[in-house]
N, C-alpha and C positions, 0 to 999 in steps of 0.2 A: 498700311506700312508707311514709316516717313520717308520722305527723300532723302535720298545719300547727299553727302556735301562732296563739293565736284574735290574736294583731297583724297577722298576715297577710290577715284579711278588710277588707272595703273595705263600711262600708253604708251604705244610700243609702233615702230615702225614695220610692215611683211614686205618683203619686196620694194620699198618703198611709198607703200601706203600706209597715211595713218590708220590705226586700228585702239580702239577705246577699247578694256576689257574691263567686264564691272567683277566686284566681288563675288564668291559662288552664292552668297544667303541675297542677294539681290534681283529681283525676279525682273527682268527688264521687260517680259513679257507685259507685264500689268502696267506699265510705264504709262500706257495710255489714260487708265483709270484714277495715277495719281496725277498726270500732269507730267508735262518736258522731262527729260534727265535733269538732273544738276551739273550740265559738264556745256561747254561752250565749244565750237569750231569757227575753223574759218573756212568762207565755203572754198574749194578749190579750180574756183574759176574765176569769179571776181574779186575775193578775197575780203567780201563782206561776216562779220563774226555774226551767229547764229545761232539757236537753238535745236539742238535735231530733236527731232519726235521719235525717232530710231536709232538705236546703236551706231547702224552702220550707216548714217546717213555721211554723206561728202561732198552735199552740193546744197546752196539755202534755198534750188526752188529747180523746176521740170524745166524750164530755160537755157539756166545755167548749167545745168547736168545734157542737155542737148548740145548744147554750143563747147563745150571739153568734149565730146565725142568726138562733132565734127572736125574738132580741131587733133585730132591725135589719133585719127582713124587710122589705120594700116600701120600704125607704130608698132614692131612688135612688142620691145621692151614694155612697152605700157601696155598692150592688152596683156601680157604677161603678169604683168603686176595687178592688172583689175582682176587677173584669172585668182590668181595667189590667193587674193586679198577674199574675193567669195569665199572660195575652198575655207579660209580662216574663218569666216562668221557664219556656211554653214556647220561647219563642226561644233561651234559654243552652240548654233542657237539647238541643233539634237544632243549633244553635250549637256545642257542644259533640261533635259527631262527630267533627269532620276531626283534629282533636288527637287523638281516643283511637287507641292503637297497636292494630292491628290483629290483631300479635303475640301480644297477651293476650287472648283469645276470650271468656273469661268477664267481664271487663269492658267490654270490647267490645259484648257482647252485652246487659249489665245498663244499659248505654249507652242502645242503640235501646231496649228495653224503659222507659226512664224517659221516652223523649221520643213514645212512643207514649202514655202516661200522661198526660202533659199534655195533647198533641195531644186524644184525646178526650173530657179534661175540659174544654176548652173548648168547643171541636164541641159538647157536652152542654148546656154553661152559653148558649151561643147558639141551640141549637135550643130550649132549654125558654122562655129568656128575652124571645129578640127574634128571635123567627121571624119578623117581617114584615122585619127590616132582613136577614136571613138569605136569606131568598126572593130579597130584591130585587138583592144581590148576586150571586147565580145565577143570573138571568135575565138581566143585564146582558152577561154573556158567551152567545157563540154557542153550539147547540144542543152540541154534540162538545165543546167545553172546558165546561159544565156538569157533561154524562155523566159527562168522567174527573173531575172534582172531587168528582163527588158520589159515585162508587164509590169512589175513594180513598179518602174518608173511609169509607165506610161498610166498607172491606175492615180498617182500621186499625181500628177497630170488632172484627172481628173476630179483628184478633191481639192486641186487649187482654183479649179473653172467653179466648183460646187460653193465657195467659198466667195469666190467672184461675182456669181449671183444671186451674191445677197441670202444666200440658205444658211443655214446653223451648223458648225460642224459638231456639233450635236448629234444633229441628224446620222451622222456618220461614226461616230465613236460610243462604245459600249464602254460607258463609264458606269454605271451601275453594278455589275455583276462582278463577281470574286475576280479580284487580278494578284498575282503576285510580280514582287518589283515597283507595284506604286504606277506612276503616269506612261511609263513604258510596255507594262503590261495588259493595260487598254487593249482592246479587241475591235480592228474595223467591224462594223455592221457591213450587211447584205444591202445594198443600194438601191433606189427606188429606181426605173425606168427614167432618165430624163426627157423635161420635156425640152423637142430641140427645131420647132417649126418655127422661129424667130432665125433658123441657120440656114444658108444657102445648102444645098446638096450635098457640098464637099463637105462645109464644116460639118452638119449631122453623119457625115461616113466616118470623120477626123473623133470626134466628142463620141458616135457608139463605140470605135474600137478604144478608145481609153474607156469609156465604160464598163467595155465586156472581160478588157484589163482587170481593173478595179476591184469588179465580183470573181477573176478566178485567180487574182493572187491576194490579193488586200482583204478579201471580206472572210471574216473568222479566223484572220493570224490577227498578229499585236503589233500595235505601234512600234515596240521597240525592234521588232525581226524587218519590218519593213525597213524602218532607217537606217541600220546596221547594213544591210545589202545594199542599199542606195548611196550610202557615203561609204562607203569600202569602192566601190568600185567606182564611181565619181574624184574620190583623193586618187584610186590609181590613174585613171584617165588623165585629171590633171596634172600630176607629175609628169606623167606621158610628155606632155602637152608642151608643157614648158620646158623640156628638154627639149624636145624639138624643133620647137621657137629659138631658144638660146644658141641650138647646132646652125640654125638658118641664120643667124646674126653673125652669128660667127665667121661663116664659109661669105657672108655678102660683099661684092668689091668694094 
């Protein structure tokens, strides 16, 4: 596939974050395989112009992206706005399944593997940040729809560490057998035991319960039922969220 010429992008501010949105026939996913986007930034800390390797990239290097944290730690307005602006690039990049061909496995695959990415980095950004608005969103639903949202998450968890070292997520999706819907209708497979003697105690207690996750909500449903339950209740959390950041700004002397 060629590179899009950077006229082709459409950007738009969320909250006050930039946000690039590519065309829907442009698979950002494989971006890796042809090379950079065609689209320039400037990073937003030093304000050096850049290439991102990612969509969502906002900063030209690990440095820079640490030194804007330190620097705008406890803002709410701005974690509000980094909250936003996730919620926006997890939805394109699960948004973005049902277009990718099926046919091309390894894009396909580099597909689910990006929106598993997102998915748990905000999962992360809401357990660490506003775990009461988090709680209360999961208690709000009945005892059986908490369970599978909260295995679901926690099994996605687990194919983001599977992923992390170095395994195939291959290994984990049933892309061969009859699907209907195309890349959404993929089937987790059943998991192997990992191996987890390289983790102190805790982490192997931490890594078997997203394990045991994994295998009893994720292994023989489809990709698309999983995402579906994790960004429905993830966009609701974070609305949650940032109202109640925004009512805390408001009420501050």
């Amino acid at each position: 596939m060629a590179l899009v010429s950077e006229a082709r992008y459409r950007f738009q501010r969320v909250s006050g974050a930039p946000v690039v949105t590519a065309l829907a026939e442009i698979d950002v996913a494989s971006a890796g395989e042809q090379g950079p986007v065609a689209d320039t930034r400037a990073c937003e800390q030093c304000g050096t112009v850049f290439v991102p390797l990612r969509e969502h990239a906002r900063f030209c290097g690990v440095t820079c992206r640490a030194a804007w944290n330190r620097e705008h730690l406890g803002d709410p307005a701005v974690e509000a706005s980094a909250l936003q602006w996730s919620v926006t690039a997890m939805s394109e990049a699960t948004g973005r399944l049902p277009a990718v061909r099926a046919c091309d496995r390894p894009r396909a695959l580099a597909a689910i593997g990006e929106a598993v990415w997102w998915v748990t980095m905000v999962d992360a950004t809401l357990v660490r940040h506003h775990r009461e608005v988090y709680d209360a969103v999961l208690a709000a639903d009945g005892a059986t729809e908490r369970r599978r949202t909260e295995q679901s998450l926690a099994g996605l968890r687990f194919a983001r560490n599977w992923i992390g070292r170095g395994a195939g997520l291959d290994e984990l999706i049933d892309s061969e057998g009859p699907a209907r819907g195309g890349v959404p209708g993929w089937a987790w497979k059943s998991a192997p035991r990992p191996e987890l003697g390289h983790l102190l105690s805790r982490g192997q207690a931490w890594e078997m319960a997203r394990y045991r996750a994994y295998q009893a909500e994720l292994a023989g449903r489809t990709v698309g039922e999983t995402f579906r339950r994790a960004v429905t209740f993830l966009t609701l959390t974070s609305a949650d969220a940032a109202s109640t950041t925004v009512l805390s700004t408001d009420t501050r002397p």
